[in-house]
C-alpha positions in Angstrom: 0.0 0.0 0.0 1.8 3.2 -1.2 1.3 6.7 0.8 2.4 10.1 0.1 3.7 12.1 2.5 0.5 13.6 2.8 -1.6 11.4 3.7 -1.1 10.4 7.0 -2.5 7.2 8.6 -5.2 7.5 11.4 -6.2 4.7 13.1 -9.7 5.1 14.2 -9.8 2.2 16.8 -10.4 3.5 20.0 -7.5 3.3 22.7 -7.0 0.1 24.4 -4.2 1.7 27.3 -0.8 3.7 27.5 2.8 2.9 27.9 3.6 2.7 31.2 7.5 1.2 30.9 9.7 -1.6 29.5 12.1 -1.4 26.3 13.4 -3.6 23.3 14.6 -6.2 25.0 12.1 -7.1 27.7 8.9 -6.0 25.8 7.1 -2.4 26.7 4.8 -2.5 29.4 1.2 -1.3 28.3 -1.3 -0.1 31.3 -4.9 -1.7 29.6 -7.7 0.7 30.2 -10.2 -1.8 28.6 -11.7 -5.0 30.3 -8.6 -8.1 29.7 -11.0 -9.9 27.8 -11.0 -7.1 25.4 -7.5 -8.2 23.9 -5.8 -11.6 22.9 -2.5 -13.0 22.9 -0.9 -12.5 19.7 -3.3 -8.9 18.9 -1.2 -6.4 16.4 -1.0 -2.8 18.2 0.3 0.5 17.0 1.5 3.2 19.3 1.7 6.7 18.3 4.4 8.7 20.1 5.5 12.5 18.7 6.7 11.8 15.0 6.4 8.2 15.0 4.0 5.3 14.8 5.0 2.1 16.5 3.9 -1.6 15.6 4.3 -4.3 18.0 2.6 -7.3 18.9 1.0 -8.5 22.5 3.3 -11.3 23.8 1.4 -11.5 27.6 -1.3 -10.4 29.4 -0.4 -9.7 33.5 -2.6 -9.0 35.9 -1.3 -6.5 38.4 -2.2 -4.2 41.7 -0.9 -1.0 43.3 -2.0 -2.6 46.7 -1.6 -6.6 47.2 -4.8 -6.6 49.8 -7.5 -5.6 47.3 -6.3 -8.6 44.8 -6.5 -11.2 47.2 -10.1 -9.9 48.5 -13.3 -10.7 46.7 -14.2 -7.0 46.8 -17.2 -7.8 44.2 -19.0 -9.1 47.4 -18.7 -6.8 49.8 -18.3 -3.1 47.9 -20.6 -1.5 45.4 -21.0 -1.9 41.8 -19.5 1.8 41.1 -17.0 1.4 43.8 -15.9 -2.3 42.6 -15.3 -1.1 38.7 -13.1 1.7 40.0 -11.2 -0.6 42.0 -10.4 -2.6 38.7 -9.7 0.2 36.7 -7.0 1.8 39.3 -6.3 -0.6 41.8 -6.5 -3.3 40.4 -5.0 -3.2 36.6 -4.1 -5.3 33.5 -0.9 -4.4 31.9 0.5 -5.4 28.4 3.4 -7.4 27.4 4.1 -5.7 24.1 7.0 -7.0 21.7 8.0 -4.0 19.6 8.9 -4.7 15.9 8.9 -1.6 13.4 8.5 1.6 13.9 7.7 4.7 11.1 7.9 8.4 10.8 5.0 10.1 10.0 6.6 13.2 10.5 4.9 16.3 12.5 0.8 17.0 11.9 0.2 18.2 8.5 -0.7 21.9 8.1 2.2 23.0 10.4 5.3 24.5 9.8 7.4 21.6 11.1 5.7 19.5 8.8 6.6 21.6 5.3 10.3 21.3 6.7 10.0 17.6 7.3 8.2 17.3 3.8 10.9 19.0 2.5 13.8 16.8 3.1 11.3 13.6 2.2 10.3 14.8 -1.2 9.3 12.0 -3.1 9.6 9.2 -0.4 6.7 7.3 0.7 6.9 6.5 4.3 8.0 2.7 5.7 8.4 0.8 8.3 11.6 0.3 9.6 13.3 -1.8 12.3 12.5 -0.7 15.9 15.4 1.1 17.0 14.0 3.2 20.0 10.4 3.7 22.2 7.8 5.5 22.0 7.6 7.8 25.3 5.5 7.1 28.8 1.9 7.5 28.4 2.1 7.0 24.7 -1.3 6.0 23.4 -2.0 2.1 22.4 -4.5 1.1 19.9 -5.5 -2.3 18.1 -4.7 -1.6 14.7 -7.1 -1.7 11.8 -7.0 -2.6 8.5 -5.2 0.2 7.2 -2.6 -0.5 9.8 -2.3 -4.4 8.7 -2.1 -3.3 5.0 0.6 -0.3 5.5 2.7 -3.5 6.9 1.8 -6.6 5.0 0.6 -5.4 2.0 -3.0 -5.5 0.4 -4.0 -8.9 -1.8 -2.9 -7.7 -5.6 -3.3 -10.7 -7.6 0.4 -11.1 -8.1 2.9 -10.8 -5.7 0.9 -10.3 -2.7 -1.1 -13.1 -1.2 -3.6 -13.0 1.1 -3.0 -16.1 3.8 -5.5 -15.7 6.3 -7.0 -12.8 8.7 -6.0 -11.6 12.4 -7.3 -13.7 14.7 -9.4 -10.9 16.7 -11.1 -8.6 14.1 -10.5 -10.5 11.0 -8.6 -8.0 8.9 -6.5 -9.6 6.1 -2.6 -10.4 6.3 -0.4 -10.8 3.5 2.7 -12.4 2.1 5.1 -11.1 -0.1 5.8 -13.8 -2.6 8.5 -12.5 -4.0 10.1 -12.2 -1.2 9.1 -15.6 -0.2 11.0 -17.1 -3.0 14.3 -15.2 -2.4 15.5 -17.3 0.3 14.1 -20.9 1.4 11.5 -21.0 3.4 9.7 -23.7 5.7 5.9 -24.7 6.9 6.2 -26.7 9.7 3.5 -28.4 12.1 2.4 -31.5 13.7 0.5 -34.4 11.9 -2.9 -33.3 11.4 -2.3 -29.6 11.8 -2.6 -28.5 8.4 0.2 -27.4 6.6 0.0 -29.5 3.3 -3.5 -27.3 2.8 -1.4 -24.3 3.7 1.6 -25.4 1.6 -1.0 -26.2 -1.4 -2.6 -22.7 -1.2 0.5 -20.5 -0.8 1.8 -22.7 -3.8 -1.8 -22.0 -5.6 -0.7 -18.3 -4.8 3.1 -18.2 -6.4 1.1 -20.3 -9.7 -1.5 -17.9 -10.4 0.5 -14.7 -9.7 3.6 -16.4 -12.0 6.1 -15.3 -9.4 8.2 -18.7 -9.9 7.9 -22.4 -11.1 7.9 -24.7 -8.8 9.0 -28.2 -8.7 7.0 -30.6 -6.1 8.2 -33.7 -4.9 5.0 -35.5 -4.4 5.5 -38.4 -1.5 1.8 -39.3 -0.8 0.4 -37.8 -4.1 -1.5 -34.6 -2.2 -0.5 -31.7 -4.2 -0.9 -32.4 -8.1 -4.2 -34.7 -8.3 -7.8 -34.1 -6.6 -7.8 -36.4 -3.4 -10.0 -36.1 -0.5 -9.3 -34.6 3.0 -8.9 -37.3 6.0 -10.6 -35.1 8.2 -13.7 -33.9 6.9 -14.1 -37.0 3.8 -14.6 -33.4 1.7 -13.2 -33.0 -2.2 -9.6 -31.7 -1.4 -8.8 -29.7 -5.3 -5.4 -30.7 -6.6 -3.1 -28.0 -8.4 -3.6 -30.0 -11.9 -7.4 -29.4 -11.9 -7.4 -26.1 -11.0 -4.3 -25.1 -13.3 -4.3 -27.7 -15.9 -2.6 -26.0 -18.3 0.1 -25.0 -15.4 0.9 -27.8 -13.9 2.8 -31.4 -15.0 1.8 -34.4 -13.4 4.8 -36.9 -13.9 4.6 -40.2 -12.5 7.9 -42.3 -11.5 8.8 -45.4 -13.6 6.5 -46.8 -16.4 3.5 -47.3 -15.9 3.3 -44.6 -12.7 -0.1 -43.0 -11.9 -1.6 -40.1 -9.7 -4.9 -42.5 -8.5 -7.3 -42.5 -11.3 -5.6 -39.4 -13.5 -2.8 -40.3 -15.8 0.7 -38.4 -16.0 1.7 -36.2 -18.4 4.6 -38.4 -18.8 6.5 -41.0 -16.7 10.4 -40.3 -15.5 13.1 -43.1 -16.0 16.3 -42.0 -15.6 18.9 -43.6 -17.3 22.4 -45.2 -15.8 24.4 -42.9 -17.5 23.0 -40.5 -15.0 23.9 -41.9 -11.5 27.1 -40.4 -10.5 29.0 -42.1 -7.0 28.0 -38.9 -5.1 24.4 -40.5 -5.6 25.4 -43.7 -3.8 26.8 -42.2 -1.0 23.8 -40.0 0.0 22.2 -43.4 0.6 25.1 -44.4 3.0 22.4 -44.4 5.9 19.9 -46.1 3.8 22.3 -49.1 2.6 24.6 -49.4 5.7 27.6 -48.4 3.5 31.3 -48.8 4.7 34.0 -46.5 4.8 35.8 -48.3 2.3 33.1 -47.5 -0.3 34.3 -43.8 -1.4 37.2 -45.6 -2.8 36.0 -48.8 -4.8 33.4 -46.0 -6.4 36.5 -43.7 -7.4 37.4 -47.0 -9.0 35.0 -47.6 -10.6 34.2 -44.3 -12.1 37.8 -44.0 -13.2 37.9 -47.3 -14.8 34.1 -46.9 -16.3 33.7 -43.4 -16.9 29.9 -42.7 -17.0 29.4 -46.2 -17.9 30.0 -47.1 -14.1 26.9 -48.1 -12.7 25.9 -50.2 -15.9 29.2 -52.2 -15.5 29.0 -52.7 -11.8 25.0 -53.9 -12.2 26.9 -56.4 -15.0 29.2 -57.7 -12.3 28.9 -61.5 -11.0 29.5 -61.8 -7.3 32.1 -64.9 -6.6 32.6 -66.2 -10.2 35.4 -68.4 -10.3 37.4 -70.5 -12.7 40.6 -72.9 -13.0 43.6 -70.7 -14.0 46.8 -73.2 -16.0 47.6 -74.4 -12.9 44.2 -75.8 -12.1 43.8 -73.2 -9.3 40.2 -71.5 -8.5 40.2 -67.6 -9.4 38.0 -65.3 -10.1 36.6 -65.2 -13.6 36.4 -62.8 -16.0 33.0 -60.8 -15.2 33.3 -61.1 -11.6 33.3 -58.2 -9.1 36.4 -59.6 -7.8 38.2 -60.0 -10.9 37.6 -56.4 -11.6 38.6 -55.5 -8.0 41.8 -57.3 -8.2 42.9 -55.6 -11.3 41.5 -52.0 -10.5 43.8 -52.3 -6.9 41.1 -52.3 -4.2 40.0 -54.7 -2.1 38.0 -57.5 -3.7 36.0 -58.3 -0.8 34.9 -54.6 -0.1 33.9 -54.5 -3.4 31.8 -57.8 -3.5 30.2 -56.3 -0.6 29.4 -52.7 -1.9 28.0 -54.9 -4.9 25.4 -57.0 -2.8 24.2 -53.5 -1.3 23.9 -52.3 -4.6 21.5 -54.6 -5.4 18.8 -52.7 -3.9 19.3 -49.6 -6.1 20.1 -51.8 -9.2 16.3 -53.7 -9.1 14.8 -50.0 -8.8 12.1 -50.6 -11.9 12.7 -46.5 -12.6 16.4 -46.7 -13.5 16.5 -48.1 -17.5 19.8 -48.1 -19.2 18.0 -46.8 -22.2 14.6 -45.1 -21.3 12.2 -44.4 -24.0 12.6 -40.5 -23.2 14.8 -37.9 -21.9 12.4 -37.0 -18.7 14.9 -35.0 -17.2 15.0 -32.8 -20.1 11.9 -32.9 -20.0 11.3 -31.7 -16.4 13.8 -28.7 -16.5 12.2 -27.3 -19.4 9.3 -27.5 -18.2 10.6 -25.3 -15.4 12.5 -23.1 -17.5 9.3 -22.4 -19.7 7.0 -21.4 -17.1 5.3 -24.9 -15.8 5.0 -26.5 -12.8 6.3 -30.2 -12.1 5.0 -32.6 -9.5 6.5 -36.0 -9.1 4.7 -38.8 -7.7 6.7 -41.2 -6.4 3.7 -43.8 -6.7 4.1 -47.5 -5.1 8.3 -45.9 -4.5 7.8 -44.9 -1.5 10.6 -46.1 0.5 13.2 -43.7 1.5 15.7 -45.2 -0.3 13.2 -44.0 -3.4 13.4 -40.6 -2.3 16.6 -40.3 -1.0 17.9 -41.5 -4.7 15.6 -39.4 -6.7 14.8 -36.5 -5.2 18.6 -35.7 -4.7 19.6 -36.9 -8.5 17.0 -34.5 -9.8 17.4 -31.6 -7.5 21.2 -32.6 -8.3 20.7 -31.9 -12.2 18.9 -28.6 -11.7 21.3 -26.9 -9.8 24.3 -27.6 -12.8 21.0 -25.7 -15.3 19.9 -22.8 -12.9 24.0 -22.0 -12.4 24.9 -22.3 -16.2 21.5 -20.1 -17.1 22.8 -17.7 -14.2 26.6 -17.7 -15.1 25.6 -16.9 -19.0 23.0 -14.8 -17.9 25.5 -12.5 -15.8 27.9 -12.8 -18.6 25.8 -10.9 -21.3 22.5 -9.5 -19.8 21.3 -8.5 -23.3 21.8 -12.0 -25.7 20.6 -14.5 -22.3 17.5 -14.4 -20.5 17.2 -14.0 -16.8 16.5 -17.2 -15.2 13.6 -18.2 -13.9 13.4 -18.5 -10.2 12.9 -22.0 -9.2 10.8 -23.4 -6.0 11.8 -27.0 -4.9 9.1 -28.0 -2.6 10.3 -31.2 -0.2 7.9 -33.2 2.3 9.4 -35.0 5.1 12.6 -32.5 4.6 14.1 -34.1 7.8 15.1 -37.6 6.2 16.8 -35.6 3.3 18.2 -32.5 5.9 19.1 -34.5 9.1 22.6 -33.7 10.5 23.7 -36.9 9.2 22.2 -36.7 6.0 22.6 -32.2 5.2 26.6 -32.7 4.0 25.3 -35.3 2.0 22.5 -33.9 0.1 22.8 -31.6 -2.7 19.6 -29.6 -0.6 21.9 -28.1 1.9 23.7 -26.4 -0.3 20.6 -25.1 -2.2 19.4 -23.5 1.3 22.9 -22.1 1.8 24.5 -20.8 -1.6 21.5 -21.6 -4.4 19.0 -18.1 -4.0 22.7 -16.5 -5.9 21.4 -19.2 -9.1 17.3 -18.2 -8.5 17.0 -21.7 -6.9 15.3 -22.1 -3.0 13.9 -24.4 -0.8 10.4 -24.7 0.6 10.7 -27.5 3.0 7.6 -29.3 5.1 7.8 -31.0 7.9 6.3 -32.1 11.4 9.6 -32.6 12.9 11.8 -29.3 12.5 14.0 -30.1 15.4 15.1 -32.8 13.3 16.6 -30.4 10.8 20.4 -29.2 10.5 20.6 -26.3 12.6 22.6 -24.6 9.9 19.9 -25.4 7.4 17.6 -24.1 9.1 19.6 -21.1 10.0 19.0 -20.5 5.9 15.4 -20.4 6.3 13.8 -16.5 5.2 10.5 -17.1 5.8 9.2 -19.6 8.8 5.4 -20.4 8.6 4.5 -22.9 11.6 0.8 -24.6 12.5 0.8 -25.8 16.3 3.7 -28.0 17.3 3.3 -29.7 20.0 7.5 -30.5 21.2 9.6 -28.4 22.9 12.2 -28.8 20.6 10.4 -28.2 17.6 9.2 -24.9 18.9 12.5 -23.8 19.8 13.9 -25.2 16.1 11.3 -23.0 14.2 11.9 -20.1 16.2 16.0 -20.3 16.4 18.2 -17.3 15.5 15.0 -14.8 15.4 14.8 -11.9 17.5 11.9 -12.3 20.1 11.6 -15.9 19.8 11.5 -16.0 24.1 8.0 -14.2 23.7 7.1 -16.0 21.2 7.6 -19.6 22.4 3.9 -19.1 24.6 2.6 -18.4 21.6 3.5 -20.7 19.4 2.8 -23.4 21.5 -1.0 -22.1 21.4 -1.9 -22.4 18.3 -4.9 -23.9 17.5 -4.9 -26.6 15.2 -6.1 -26.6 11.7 -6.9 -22.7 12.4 -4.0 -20.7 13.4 -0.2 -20.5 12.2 2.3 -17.9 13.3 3.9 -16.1 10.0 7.4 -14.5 10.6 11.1 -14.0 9.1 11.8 -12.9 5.6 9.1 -12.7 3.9 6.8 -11.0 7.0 7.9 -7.2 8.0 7.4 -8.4 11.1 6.2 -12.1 13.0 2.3 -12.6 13.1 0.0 -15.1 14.7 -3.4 -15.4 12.1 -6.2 -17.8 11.5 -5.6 -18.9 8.0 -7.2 -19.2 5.2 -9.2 -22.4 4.6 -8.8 -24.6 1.6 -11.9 -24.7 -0.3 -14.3 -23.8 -2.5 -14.4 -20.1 -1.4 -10.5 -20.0 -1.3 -10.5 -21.1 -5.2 -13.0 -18.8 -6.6 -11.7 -15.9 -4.7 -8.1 -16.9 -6.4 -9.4 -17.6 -9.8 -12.6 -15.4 -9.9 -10.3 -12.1 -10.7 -7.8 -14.3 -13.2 -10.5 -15.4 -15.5 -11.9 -11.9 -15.6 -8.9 -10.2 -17.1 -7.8 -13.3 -19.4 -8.3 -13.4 -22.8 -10.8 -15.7 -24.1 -7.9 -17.5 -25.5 -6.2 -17.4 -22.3 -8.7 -18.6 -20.0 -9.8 -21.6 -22.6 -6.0 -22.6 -22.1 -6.4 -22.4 -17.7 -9.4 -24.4 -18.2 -7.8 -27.1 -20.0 -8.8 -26.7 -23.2 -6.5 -25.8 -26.8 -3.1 -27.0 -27.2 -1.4 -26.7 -23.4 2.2 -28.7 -25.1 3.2 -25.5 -26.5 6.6 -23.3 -25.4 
């Protein structure tokens, strides 16, 4: 929402108290001159003190009195009506816990002198927010805010790169998120089982499709994102992103013959031999028990093999032996340990690495020859626009994921930073790249500590946002996630959590977090989340927005307004939807 200098903001909300004392660190102290039940937890105030407006958020509520006797007395029984609600105005008080965040100049009252010199040296800026760097004085007024307040901070819905997410959780007034910002550093949604966030993730993802702020790339573990399904909860029509953006959105399904329930793929992904590099096979080092001796018989065999490696070691027999001239038993030609014994490692660590193998070689997805170049066919998708989802279908181990998930991901990094370094090399013969959303359920069994070094996603949440790659990771367990990964996180989105830990994971390395640990741990599920880092000016608790029928046709109602009739026959499905 811009402003001129001219047009000052006034909140017309009555006031709810005054600053009575505190600071930045321990919260400001706000004495409430409104009944307690007048104000939640988690309300958005703004406090108006000389030139400046302050915006904070209520962390506690504390009863108080100037005289101990009269709160431990039931005065209501004994004193009368207009004597008791004095008492509980003066004597006996509520006072705020208020966590400042931003703060703004407004400059001095319009119409004064002081205010032509302030306009003066401002000419042409529009007034923002800015990290709170002082206090407003004693006695300063304190007021809910309204929905010009809630807009001046979080924006107002636009259609493109600001999306509505759901409303303040007293008076309903609309909060926004800044998708673009959103999608300049990774980001997380995290909450228990249950608690919604694969709605949420869905709509914020409906969000970055319709606006075309970024493609997005979905790795699909339980097939709830791409095709329609139906919510466990309510047994209500859950809309997928393929039928609402058809034209949008790619369903591929894993290995011949994969499927998203009753709706076919666009196409199916086998990915050839050629492709599997040793760095694969060791992010599955958990998965297949590997040895430390395994590094070295894959340097083997990439330096004997080439890119040829993994088709030679699938070829390779396991204790095949024959009579050499002396009528001796040795291994035979074919065998892992003839290879072995010529190549200089040891034959039976080999043989052993071989056998584990096995596991990864039966995989019905991997095809020395597939039929088609899905890989290709994935990034350009991405590179043109579209939206991928990959079902991983009846592969639903982790050994599945861990494999495919990491060889893909692996494959669009080397594109985004070759677009990015040509790019940066000649700005006017190369496009910009497109910025690029990986979106990864159950991040913890690919972002562990074990597993982080491993991964190529680590490095996407640390160095990638440079290459217009990020992260938006899901997960119920966030404490489970490298601390330095999550360090990377922008933007945190969190339905109730129920651990310690996880509470503490979410909110680690952000200012506040001690005030906001309560209310976290509050949320109600399936209702509330708490919004803050990166992509939020500053944290907020909100009831979200629910995903259904009223979510999609405010979304799409505006869209099919202002397309063409050629356009909106295209989002509906219909005309040719194969076309760059």
């Amino acid at each position: 929402m811009e402003n001129t200098l001219s047009d000052r903001i006034d909140n017309t909300n009555p006031s709810i108290g005054y600053v009575v004392g505190g600071g930045l660190e321990a919260n400001l102290q706000v004495r409430l001159t409104v009944p307690p039940q007048s104000v939640q937890e988690g309300a958005f105030v703004i406090m108006d003190s000389a030139n400046w407006r302050f915006y904070g958020l209520v962390t506690d509520l504390q009863l108080g009195a100037t005289d101990p006797r009269f709160a431990d007395e039931q005065t209501e029984s004994r004193l009368p009506a207009h004597l008791n609600r004095l008492l509980q105005g003066q004597t006996l008080y509520t006072n705020l816990a208020v966590m400042p965040a931003l703060m703004m100049d407004r400059g001095p009252e319009p119409g004064t002198p002081e205010y032509d010199k302030w306009a003066a040296l401002h000419l042409g800026e529009n007034p923002n927010p800015i990290p709170v760097k002082t206090v407003p004085n004693h006695h300063a007024s304190v007021k809910l805010a309204d929905q010009t307040d809630i807009a001046e901070i979080f924006g107002e819905e636009n259609g493109k790169n600001i999306f509505r997410v759901g409303e303040t959780r007293e008076q309903g007034h609309a909060v926004c998120l800044n998708l673009d910002k959103l999608i300049q550093r990774s980001s997380g949604i995290f909450g228990t089982t249950g608690s919604g966030k694969s709605f949420l993730a869905r709509m914020i993802l409906a969000g970055l499709i319709h606006a075309n702020r970024a493609s997005a790339l979905i790795f699909d573990m339980h097939n709830e994102y791409g095709p329609d399904s139906t919510a466990s909860d309510t047994g209500k029509a859950a809309p997928g992103l393929k039928g609402k953006f058809r034209a949008k959105v790619r369903l591929v399904g894993l290995g011949a013959g994969g499927s998203f329930g009753n709706r076919e793929p666009d196409f199916n992904l086998e990915i050839p031999y050629s492709d599997i590099t040793p760095e694969d096979i060791l992010q599955l080092s958990q998965a297949l028990n590997l040895k430390e001796t395994t590094p070295t018989t894959l340097d083997a065999l990439e330096r004997d093999f080439r890119q040829g490696w993994f088709r030679e070691f699938k070829e390779m027999r396991v204790g095949i032996l024959e009579e050499d001239e002396n009528g001796k038993k040795v291994p035979a030609p074919g065998s892992v340990e003839f290879w072995a014994n010529q190549a200089g490692v040891h034959s039976g660590a080999a043989a052993g690495l071989r056998s584990k193998l096995e596991r990864v070689f039966n995989r019905s997805y991997l095809k020395e020859a597939p039929a088609s170049n899905g890989l290709n066919d994935i990034i350009n998708n991405l590179e043109n626009g579209r939206h991928v989802v990959l079902s991983f279908g009846q592969h639903e181990s982790d050994l599945d994921y861990l494999l495919v998930t990491n060889l893909i991901t692996r494959k669009i990094r080397d594109a985004w930073e070759q677009r990015t370094n040509l790019y940066h090399k000649d700005k006017t013969k190369n496009k910009e790249p497109r910025p690029l959303v990986v979106v990864v359920e159950e991040a913890h069994k690919l972002l562990n500590r074990e597993m982080a070094s491993q991964t190529i996603f680590s490095t996407i949440a640390r160095e990638m946002r440079k290459y217009y790659v990020t992260l938006l990771i899901i997960d119920q367990r966030p404490s489970q996630i490298y601390d330095e990964v999550m360090s990377q996180l922008g933007t945190r989105i969190s339905a109730s959590l129920g651990d310690e830990d996880d509470i503490a994971a979410v909110l680690s390395g952000l200012p506040g977090r001690q005030s906001l640990r309560g209310m976290l741990a509050k949320l109600q599920p399936k209702e509330e989340v708490l919004m803050l880092g990166w992509g939020v000016p500053m944290p907020i608790p909100i009831r979200s927005r629910r995903y259904d029928d009223k979510f999609w046709r405010d979304l799409l109602g505006d869209q099919g307004a202002s397309m063409t009739i050629e356009e909106g026959a295209r989002a509906l499905g219909f005309g040719d939807d194969d076309t760059d």
